[in-house]
C-alpha positions in Angstrom: 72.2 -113.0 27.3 69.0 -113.2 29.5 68.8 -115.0 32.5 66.5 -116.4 34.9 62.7 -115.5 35.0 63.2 -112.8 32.5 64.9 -115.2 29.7 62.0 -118.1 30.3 59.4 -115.4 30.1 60.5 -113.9 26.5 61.6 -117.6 25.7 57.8 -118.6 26.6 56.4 -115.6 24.3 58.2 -117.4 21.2 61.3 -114.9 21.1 64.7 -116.0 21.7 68.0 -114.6 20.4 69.3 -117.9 19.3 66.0 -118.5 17.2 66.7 -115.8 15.2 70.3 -116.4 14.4 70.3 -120.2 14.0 67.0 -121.3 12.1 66.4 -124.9 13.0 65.7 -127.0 9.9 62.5 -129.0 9.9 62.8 -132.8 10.4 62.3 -134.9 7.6 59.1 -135.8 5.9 57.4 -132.6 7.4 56.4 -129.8 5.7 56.2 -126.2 6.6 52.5 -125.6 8.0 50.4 -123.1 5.4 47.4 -121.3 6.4 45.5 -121.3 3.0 43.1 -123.6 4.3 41.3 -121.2 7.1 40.7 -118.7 3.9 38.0 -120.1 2.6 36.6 -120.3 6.0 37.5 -116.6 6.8 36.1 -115.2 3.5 32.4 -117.3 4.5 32.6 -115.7 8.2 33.2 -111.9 6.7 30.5 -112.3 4.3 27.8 -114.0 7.1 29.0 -111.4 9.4 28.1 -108.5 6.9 25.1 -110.3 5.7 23.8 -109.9 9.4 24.9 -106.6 9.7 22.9 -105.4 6.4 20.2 -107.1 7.8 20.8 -106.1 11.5 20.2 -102.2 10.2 17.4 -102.6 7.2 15.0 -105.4 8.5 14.6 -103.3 12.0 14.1 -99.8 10.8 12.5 -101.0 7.1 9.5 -103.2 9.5 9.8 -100.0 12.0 8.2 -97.6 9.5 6.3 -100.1 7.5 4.1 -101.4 10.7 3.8 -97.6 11.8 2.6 -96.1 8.7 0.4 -99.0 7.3 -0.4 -101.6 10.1 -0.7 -99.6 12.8 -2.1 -96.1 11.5 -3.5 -97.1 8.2 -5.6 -100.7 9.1 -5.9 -100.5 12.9 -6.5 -96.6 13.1 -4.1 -96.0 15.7 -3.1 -92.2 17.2 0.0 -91.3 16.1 1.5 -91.9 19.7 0.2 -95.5 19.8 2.2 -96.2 16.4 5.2 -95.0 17.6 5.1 -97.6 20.7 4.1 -100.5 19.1 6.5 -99.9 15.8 9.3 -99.7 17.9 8.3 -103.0 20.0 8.1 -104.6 16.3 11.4 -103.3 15.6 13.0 -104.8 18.9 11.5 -108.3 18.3 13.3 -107.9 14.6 16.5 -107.1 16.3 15.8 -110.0 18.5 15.2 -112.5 15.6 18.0 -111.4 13.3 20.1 -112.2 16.2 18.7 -115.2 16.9 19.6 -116.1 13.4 23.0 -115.4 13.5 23.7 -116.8 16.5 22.1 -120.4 14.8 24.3 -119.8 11.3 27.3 -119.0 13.0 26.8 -121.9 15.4 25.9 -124.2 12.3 28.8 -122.9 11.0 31.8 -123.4 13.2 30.2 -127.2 14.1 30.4 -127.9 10.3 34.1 -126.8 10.2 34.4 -128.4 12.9 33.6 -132.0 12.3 35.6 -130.8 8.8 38.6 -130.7 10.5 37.9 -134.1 12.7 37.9 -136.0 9.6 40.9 -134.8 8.3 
């Protein structure tokens, strides 16, 4: 049997010898708690998360060559050093937005779950 600091500590990390020996029965009218309701939620987070990847990697590079090849060298008649600059600053203000974007969806996101779970 533990005793002193050390028992409290593994007591306060949810272990304890007796809980796994003597299972304590739930009181009445309560029901054992089920997760099933943060799937739904979890599913919509993976699939904005990779959404925002996928567009993380081909909006950034996709705008990086397009501007280069027909904004910048093909209607403005730039060197093939000035394209290079100014398609990668159009790339980093991409990065920037699609960012930006997420970080409004995901904040959207949680407050709707959020007031969701107030009403309940």
């Amino acid at each position: 049997m533990l005793r002193g600091k050390s028992r409290l500590n593994v007591e306060w990390l949810g272990y304890s010898p007796g809980l796994l020996l003597e299972p304590k029965p739930l009181p009445v009218g309560r029901a054992q708690r089920t997760f099933r309701g943060n799937e739904g939620s979890l599913a919509s987070t993976l699939k904005t998360l990779l959404f925002f990847t996928a567009l993380m990697i081909t909006v950034p590079i996709g705008l990086y060559f397009t501007t280069k090849s027909y904004i910048f060298e093909g209607a403005l008649g730039m060197s093939n050093r000035d394209s290079y600059f100014y398609a990668a600053i159009v790339a980093v203000v991409a990065v920037h937005v699609v960012l930006a974007l997420f970080v409004y969806v995901a904040w959207n996101e949680g407050s709707r779950q959020w007031r969701e779970g107030k009403q309940d």
